[in-house]
Backbone of each chain as ProteinMPNN parsed JSONL, in Angstrom:
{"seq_chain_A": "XXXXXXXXXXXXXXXXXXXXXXXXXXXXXXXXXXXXXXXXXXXXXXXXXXXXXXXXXXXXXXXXXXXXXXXXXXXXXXXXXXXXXXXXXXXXXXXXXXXXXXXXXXXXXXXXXXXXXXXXXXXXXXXXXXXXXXX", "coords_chain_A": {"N_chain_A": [[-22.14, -15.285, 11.978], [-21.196, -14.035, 14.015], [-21.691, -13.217, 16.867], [-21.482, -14.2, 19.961], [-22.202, -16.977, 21.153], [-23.861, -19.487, 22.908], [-22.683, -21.392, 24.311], [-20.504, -19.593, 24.297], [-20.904, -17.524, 25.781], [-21.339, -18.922, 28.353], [-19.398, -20.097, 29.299], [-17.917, -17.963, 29.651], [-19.205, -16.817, 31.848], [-18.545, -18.802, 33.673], [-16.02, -18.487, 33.934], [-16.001, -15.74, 35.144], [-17.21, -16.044, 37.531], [-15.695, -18.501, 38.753], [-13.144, -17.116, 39.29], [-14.302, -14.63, 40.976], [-14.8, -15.999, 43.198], [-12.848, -17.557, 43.951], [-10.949, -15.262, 44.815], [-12.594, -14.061, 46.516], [-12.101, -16.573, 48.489], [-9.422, -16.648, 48.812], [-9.145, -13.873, 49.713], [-10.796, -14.199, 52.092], [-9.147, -16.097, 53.462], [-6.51, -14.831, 53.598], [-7.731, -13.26, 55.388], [-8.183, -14.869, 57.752], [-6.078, -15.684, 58.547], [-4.142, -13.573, 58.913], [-6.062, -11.831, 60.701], [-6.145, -12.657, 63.556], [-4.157, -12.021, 65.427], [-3.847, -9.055, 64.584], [-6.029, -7.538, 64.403], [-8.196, -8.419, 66.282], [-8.735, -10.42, 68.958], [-10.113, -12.549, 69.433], [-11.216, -16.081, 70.368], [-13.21, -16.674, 69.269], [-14.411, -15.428, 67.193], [-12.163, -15.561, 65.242], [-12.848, -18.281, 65.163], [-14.955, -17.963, 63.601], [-14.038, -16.698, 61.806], [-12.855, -18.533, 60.107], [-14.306, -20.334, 59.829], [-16.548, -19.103, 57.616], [-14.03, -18.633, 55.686], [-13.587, -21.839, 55.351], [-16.62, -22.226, 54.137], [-16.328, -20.484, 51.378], [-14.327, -21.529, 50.474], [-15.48, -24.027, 49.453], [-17.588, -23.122, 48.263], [-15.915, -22.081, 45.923], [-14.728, -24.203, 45.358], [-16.94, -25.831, 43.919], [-17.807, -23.869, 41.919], [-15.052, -24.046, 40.595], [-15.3, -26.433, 39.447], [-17.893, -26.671, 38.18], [-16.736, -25.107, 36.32], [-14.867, -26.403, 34.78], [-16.503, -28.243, 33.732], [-17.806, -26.865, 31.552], [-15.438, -26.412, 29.884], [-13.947, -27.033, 26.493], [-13.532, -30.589, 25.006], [-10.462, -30.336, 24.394], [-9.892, -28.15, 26.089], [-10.539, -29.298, 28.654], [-8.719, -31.315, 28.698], [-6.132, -30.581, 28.413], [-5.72, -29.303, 31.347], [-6.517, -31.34, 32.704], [-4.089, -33.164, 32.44], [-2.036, -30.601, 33.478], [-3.088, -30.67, 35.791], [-2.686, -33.208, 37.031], [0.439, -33.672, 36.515], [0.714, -31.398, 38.154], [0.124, -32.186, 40.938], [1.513, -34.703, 41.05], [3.884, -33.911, 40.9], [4.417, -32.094, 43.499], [3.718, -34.088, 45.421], [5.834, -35.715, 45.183], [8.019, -34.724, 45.552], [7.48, -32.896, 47.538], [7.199, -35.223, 49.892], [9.791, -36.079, 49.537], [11.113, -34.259, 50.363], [10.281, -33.678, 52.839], [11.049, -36.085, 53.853], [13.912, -36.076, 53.85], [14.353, -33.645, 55.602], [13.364, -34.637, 57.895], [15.535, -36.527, 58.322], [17.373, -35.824, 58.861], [19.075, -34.563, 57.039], [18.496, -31.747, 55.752], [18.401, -28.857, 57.236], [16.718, -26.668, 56.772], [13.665, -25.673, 57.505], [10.719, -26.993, 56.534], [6.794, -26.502, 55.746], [3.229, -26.441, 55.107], [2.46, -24.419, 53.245], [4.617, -23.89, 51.948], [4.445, -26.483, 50.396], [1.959, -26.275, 48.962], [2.604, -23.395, 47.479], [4.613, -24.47, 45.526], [2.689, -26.601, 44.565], [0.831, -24.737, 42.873], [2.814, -22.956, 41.929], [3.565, -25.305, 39.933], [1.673, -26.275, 38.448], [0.151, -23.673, 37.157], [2.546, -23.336, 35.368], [2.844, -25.97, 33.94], [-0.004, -25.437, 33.213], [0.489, -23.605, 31.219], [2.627, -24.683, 29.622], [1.268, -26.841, 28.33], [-1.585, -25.528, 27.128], [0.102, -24.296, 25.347], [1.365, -26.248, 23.711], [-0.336, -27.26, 22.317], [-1.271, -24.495, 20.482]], "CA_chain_A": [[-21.576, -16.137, 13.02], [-20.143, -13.192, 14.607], [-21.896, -12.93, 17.856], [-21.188, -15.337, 20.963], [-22.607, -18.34, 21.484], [-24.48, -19.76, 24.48], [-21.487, -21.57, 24.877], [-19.272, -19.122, 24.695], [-21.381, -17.26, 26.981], [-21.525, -20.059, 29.899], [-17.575, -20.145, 29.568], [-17.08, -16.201, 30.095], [-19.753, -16.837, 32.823], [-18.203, -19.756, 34.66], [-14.112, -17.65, 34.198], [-16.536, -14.723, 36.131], [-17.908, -16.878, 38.537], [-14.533, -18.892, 39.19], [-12.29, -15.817, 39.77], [-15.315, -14.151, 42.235], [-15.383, -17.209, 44.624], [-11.458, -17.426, 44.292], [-10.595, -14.435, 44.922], [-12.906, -14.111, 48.045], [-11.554, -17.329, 49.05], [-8.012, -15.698, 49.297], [-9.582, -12.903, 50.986], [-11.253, -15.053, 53.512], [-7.927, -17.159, 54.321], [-5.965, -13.937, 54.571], [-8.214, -12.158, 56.642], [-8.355, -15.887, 58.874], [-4.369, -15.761, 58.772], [-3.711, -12.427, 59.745], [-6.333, -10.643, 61.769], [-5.825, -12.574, 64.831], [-2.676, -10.677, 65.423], [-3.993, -7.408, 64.536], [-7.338, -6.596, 64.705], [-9.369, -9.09, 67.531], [-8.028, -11.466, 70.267], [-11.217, -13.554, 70.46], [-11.215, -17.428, 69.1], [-14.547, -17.134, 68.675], [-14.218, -14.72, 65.669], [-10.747, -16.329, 64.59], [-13.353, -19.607, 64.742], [-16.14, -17.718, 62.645], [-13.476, -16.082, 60.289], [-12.139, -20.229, 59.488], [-15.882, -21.408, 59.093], [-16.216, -18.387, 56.731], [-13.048, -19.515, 54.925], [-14.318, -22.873, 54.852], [-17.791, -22.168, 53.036], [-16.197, -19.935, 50.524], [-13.954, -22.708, 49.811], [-16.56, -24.875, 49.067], [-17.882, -22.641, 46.74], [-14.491, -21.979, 45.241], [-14.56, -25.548, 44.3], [-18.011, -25.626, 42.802], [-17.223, -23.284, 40.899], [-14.256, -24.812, 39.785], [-16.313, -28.032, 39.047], [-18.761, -26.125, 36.593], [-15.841, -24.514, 34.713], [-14.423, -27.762, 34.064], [-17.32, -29.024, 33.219], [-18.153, -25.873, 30.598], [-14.629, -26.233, 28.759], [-14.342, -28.352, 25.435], [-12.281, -31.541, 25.284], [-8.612, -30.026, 24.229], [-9.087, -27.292, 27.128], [-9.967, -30.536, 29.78], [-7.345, -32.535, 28.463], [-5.101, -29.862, 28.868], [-6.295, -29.383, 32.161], [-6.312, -33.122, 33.624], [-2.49, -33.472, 32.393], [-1.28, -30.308, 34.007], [-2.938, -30.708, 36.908], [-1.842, -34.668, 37.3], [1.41, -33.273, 36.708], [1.291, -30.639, 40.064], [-0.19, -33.168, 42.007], [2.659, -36.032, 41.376], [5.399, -33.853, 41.332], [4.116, -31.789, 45.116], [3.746, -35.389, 46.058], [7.001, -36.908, 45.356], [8.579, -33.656, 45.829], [6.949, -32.757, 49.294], [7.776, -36.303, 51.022], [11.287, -36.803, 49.828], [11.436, -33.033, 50.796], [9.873, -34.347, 54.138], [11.856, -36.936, 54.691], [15.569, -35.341, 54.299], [14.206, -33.27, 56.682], [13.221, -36.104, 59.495], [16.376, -37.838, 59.014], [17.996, -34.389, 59.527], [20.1, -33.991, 55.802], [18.182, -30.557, 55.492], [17.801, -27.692, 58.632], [15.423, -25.94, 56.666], [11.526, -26.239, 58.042], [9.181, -27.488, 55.483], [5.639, -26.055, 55.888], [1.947, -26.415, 54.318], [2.498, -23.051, 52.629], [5.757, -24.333, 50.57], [3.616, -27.456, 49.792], [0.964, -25.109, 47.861], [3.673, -22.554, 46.458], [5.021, -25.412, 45.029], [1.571, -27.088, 43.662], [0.734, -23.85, 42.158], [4.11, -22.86, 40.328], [3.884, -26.414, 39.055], [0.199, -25.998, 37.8], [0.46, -22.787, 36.584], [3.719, -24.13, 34.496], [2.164, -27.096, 33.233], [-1.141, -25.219, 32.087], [0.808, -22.997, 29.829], [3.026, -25.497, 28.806], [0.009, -27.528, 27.753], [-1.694, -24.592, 26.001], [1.266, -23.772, 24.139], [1.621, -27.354, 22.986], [-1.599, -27.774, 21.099], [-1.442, -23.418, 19.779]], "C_chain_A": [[-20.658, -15.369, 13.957], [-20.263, -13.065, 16.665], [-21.715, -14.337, 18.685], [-22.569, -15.954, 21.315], [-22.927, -18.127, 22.863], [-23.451, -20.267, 25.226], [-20.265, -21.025, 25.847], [-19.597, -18.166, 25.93], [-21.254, -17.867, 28.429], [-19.644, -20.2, 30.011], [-16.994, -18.731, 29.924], [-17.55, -15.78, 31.867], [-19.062, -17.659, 33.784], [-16.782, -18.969, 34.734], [-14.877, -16.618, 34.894], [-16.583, -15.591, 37.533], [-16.508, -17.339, 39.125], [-13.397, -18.079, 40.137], [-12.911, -15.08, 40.978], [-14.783, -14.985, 43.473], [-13.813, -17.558, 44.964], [-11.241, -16.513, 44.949], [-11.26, -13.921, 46.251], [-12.569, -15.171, 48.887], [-10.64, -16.573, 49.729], [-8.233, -14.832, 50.304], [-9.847, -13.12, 52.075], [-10.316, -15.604, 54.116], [-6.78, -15.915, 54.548], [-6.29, -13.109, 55.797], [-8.478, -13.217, 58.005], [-7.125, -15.763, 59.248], [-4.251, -14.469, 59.871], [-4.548, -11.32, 60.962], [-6.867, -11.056, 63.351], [-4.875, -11.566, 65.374], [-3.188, -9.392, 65.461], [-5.179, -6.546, 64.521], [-8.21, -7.358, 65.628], [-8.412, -10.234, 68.293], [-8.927, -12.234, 70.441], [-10.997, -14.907, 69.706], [-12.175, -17.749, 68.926], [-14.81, -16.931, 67.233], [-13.153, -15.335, 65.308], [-11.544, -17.651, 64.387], [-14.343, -19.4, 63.616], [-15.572, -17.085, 61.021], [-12.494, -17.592, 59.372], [-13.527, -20.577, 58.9], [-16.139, -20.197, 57.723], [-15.476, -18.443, 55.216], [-13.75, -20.562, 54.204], [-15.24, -22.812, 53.807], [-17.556, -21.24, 52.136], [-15.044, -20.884, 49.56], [-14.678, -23.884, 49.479], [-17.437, -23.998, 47.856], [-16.807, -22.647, 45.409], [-14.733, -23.592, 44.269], [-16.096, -26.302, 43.41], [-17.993, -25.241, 41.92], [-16.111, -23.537, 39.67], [-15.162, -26.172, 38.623], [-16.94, -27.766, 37.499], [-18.051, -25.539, 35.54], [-15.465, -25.478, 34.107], [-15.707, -28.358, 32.854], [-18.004, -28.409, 32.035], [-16.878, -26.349, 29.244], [-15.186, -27.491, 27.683], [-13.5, -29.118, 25.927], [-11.232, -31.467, 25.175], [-8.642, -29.562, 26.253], [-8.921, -28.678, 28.747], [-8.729, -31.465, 30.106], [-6.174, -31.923, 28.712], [-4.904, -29.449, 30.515], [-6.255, -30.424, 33.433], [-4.624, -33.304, 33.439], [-1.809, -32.214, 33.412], [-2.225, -30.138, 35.942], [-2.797, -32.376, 37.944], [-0.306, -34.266, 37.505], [1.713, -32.713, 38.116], [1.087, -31.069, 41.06], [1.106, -34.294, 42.205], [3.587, -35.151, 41.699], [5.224, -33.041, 43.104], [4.529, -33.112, 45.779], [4.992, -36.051, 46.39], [7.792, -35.656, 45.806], [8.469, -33.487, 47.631], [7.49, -33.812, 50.35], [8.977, -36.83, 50.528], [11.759, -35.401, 50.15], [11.353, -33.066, 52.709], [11.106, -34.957, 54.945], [13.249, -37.042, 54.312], [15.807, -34.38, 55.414], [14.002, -33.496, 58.31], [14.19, -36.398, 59.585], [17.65, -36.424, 58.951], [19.239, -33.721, 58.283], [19.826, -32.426, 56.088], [18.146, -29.9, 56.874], [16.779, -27.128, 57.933], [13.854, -26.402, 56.821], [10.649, -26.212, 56.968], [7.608, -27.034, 56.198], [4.469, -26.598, 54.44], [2.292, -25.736, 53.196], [3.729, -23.281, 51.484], [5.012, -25.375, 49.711], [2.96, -26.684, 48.528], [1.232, -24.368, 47.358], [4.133, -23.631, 45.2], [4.072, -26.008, 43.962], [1.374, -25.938, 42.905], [1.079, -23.46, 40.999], [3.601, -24.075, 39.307], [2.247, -26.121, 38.299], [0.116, -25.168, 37.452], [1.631, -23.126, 34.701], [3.145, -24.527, 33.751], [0.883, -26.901, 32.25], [-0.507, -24.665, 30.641], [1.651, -23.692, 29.277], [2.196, -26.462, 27.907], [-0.918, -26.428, 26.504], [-0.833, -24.206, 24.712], [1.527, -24.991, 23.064], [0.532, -27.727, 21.826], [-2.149, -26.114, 20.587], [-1.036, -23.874, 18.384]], "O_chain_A": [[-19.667, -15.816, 14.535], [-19.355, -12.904, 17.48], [-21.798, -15.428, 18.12], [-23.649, -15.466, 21.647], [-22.615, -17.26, 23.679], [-23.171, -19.926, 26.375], [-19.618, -21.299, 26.858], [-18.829, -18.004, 26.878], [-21.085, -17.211, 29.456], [-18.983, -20.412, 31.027], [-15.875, -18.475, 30.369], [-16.994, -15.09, 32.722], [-18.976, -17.131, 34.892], [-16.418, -18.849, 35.904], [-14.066, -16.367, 35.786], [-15.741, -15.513, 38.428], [-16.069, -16.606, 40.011], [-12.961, -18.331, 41.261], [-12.193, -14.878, 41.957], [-14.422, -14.509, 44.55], [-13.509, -17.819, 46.128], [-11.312, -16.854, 46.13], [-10.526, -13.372, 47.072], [-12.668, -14.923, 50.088], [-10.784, -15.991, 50.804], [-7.763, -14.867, 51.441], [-9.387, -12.521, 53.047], [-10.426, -15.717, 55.337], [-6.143, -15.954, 55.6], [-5.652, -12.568, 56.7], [-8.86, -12.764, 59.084], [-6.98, -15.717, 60.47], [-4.265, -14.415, 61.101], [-4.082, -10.47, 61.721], [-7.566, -10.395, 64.12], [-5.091, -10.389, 65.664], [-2.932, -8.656, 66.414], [-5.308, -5.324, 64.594], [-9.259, -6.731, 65.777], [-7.363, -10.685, 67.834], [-8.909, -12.828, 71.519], [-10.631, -14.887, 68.531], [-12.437, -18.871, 68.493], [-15.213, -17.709, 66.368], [-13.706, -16.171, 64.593], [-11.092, -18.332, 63.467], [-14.62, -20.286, 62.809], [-16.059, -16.983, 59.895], [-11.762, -17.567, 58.383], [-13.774, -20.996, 57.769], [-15.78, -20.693, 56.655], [-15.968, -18.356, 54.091], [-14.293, -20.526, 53.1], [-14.938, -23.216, 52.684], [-18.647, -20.816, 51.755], [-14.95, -20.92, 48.334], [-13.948, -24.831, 49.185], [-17.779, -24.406, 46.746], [-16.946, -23.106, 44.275], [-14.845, -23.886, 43.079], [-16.101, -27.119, 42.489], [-18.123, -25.924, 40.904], [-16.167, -23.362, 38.453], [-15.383, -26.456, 37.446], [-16.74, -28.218, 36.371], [-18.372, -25.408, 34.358], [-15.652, -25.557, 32.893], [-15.71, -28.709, 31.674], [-18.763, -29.142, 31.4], [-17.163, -26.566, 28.066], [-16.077, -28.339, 27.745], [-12.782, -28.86, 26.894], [-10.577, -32.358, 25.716], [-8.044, -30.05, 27.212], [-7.975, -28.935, 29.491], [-8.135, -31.997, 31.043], [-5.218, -32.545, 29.176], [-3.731, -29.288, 30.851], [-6.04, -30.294, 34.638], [-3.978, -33.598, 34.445], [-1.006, -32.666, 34.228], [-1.816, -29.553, 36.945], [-2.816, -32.527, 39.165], [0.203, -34.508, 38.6], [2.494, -33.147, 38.964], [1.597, -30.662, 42.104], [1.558, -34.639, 43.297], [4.234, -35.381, 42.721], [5.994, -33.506, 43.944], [5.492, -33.22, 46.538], [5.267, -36.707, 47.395], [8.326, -35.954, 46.875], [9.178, -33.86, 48.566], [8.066, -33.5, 51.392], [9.342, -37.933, 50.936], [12.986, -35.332, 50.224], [12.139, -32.61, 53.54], [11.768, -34.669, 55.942], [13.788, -38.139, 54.457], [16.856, -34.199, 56.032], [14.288, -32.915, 59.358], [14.492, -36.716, 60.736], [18.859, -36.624, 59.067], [20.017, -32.786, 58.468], [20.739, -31.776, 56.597], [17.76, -30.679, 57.745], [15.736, -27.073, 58.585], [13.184, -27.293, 56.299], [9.913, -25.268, 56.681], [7.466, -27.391, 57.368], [4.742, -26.965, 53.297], [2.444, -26.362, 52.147], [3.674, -22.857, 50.329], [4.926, -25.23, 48.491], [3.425, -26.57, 47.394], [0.433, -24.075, 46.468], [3.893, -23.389, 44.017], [4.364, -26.019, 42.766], [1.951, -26.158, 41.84], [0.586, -23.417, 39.872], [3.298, -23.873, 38.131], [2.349, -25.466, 37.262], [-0.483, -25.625, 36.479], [1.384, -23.097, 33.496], [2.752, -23.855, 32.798], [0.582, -27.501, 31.219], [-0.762, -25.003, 29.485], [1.633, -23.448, 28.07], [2.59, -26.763, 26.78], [-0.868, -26.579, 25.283], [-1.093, -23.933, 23.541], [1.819, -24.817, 21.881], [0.661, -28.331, 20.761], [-3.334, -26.098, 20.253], [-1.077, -23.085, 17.44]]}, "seq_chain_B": "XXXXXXXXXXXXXXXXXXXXXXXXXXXXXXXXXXXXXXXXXXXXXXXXXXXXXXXXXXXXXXXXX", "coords_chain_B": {"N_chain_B": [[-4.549, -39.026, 12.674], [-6.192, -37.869, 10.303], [-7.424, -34.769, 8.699], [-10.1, -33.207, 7.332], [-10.853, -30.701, 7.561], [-9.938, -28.022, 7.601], [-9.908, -27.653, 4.696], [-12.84, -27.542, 4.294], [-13.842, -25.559, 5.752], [-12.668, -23.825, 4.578], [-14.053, -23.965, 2.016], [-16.26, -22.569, 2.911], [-15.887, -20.555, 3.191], [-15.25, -19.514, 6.271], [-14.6, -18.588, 9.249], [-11.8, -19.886, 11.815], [-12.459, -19.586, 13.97], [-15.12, -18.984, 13.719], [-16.055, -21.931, 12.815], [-15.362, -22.656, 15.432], [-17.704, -21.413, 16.698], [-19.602, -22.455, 15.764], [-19.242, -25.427, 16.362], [-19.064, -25.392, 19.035], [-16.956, -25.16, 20.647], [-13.569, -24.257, 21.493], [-11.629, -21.486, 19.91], [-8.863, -22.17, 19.867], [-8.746, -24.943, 20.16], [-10.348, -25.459, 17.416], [-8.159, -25.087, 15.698], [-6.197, -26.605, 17.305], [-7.167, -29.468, 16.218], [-7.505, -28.792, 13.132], [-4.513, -28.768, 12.416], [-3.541, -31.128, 13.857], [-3.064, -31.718, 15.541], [-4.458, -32.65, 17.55], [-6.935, -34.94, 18.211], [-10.524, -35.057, 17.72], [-13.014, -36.406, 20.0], [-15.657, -38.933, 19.324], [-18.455, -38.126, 19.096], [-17.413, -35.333, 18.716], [-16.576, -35.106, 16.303], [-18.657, -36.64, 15.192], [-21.074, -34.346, 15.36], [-19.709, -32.026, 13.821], [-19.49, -33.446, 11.276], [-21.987, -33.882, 10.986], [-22.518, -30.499, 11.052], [-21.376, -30.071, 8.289], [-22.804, -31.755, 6.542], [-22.161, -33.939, 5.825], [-20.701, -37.274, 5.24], [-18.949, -39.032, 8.188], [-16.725, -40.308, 7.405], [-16.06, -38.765, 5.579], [-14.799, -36.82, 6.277], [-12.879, -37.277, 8.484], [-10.149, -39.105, 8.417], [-8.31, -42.369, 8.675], [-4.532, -42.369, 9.794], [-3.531, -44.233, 7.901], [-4.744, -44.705, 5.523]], "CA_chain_B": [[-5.809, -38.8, 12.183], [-6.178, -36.77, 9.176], [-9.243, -34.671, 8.706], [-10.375, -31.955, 5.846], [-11.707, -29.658, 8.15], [-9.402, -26.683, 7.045], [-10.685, -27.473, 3.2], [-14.4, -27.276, 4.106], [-13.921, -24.362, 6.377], [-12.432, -22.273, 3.729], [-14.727, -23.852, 1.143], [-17.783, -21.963, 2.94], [-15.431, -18.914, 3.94], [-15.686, -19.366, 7.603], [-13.185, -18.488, 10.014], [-11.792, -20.909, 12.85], [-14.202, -18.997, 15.733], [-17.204, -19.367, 13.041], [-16.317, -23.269, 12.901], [-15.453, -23.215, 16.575], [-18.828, -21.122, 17.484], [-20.59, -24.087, 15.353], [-18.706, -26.726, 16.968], [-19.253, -25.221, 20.277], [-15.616, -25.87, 21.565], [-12.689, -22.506, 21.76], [-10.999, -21.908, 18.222], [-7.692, -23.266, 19.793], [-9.156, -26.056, 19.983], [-10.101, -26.168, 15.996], [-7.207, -25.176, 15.147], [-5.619, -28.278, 17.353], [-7.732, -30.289, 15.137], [-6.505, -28.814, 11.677], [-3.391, -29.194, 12.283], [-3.216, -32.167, 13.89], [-2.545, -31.91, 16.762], [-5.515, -33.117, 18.545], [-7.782, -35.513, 17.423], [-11.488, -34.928, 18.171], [-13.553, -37.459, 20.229], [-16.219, -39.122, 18.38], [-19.724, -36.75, 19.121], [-17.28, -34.077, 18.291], [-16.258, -35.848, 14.838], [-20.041, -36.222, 14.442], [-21.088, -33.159, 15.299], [-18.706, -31.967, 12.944], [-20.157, -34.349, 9.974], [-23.621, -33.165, 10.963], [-22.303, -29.54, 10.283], [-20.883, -29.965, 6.649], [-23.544, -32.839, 6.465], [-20.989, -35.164, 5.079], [-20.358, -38.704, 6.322], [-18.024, -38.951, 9.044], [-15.803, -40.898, 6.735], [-15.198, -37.866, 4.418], [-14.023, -35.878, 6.587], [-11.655, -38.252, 9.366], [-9.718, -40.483, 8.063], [-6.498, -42.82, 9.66], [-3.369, -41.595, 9.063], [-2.628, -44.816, 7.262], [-4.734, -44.311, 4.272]], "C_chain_B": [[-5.795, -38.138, 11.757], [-7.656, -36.226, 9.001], [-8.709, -33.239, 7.244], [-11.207, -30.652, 6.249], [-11.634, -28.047, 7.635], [-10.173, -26.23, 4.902], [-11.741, -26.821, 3.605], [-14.655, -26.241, 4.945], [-13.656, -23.194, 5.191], [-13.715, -22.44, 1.954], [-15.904, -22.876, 1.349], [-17.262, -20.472, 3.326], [-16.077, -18.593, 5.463], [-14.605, -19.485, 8.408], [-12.985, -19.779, 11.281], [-12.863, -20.592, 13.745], [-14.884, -18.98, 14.707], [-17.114, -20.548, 13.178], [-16.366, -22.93, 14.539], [-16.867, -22.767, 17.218], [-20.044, -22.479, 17.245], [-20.762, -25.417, 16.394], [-18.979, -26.728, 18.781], [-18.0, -25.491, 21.198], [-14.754, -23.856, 21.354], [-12.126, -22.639, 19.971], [-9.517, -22.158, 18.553], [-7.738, -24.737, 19.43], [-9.134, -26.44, 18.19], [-8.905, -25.879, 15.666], [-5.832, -26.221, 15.665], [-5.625, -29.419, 16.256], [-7.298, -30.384, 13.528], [-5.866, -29.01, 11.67], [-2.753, -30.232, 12.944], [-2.891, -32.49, 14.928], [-3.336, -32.314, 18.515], [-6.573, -33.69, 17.96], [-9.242, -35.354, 18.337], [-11.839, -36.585, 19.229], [-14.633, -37.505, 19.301], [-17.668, -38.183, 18.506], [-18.832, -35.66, 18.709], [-17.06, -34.065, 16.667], [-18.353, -35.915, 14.534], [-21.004, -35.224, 14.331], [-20.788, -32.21, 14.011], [-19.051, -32.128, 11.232], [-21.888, -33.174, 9.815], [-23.709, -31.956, 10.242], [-22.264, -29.425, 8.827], [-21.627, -30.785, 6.125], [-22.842, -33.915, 5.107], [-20.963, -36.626, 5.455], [-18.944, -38.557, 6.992], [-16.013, -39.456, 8.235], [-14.596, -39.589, 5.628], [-14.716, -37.139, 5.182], [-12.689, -36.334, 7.571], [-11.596, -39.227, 8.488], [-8.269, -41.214, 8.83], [-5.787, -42.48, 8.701], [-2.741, -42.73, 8.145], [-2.961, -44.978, 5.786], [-4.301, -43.196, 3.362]], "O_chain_B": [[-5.38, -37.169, 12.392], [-8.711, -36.854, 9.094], [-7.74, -32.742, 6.669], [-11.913, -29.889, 5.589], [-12.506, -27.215, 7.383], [-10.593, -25.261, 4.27], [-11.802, -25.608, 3.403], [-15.837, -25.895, 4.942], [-14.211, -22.115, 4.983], [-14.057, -21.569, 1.154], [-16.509, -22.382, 0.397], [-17.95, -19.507, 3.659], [-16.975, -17.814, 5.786], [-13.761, -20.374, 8.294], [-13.931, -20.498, 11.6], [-13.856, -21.22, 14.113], [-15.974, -18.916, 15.277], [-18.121, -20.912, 13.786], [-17.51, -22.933, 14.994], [-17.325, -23.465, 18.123], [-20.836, -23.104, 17.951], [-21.681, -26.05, 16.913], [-19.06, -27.69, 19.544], [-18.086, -25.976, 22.327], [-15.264, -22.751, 21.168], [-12.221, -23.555, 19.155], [-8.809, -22.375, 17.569], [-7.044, -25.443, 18.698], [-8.384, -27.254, 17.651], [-8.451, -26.879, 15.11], [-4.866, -26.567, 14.986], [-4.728, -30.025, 15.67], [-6.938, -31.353, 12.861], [-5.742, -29.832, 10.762], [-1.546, -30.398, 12.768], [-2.418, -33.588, 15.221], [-3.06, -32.297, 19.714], [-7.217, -33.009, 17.163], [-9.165, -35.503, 19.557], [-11.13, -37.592, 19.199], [-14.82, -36.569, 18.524], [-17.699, -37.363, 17.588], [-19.516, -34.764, 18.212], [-17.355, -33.114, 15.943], [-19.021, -35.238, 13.752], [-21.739, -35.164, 13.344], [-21.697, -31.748, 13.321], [-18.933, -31.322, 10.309], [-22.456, -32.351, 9.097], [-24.424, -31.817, 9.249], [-23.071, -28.726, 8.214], [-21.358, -30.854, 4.925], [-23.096, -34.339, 3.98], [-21.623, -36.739, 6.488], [-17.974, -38.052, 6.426], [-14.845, -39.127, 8.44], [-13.433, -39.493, 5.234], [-13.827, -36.521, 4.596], [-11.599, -35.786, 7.413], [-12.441, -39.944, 7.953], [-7.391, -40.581, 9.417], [-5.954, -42.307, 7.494], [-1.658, -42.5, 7.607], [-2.132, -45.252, 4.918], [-4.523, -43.264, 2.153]]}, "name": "protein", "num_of_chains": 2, "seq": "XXXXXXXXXXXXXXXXXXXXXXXXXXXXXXXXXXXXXXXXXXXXXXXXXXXXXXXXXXXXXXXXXXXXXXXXXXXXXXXXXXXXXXXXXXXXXXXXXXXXXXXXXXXXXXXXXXXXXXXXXXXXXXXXXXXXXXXXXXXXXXXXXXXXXXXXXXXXXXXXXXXXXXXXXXXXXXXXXXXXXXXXXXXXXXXXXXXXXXXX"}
């Protein structure tokens, strides 16, 4: 019973697969971010390096999809809680972060980009707190 | 939910990743399960049975018997 499973196979395959289509995501949304600025002036290409983006984020989340859909029931369950978790707290977080900022308590400028730092940490957090809870 | 999984694992001398390759799940996972800390759903409880070809009964039981 030493050698891996089909299973365990399709789960080493889908953490390959996942990380690939991530990881060119990223690539794609930095290279949409930054190389107006520094390497072309046209918004045609700044429009072809977003659609780009786009359809690698759409894989990205395919990908995602099928890993989910590979793990067993702990790793989902672990899974659905911490990412319920980074979703409510962004949420409640983000618009009472928002709105101290409208009614002018805060000067500091809230952005997208804190939004998704924010979801992250917290999802990140939450997975390994979740893992750790049922080791 | 109490189960006897850890017995009948060591009765056949099989490690958590030999049950979990069986079971088809990670061996965190069984070892959730032994110790209690995660109760299967039921295809994985029969599954499970199927393996040790037991009745479901012998091996889950509620924690109140």
């Amino acid at each position: 019973m030493n050698s891996k499973t089909s299973w365990q196979q399709q789960q080493c395959q889908s953490n390959r697969s996942l990380a690939l289509w991530t990881g060119l995501w990223v690539l794609s949304l930095a290279l949409a971010t930054f190389d107006p600025s520094y390497l072309w002036a046209s918004s045609a290409l700044s429009i072809v390096s977003v659609v780009i983006n786009i359809i690698l984020g759409v894989a990205m989340i395919i990908a995602n999809k099928r890993h989910l859909g590979n793990q067993d029931e702990l790793q989902r369950k672990v899974q659905l809680e911490a990412m319920s978790l980074a979703l409510g707290i962004s949420v409640v977080l983000g618009l009472a972060a928002t709105t101290l900022q409208q009614q002018g308590v805060i000067g500091f400028q809230f952005d997208i980009s804190h939004l998704m730092l924010l979801l992250g940490v917290t999802y990140i957090v939450a997975l390994l707190l979740g893992m750790r809870k049922y080791q | 939910m109490k189960n006897r999984l850890k017995v009948l694992r060591a009765e056949r001398n099989w490690t958590q990743n030999d049950l979990a390759q069986a079971l088809e799940v990670s061996r965190q996972t069984v070892n959730a399960i032994e110790t209690g800390k995660f109760d299967p759903s039921l295809p994985l409880a029969f599954k499970a049975a199927r393996l040790f070809q037991l009745p479901i009964e012998d091996i889950f039981s509620d924690q109140e018997d």
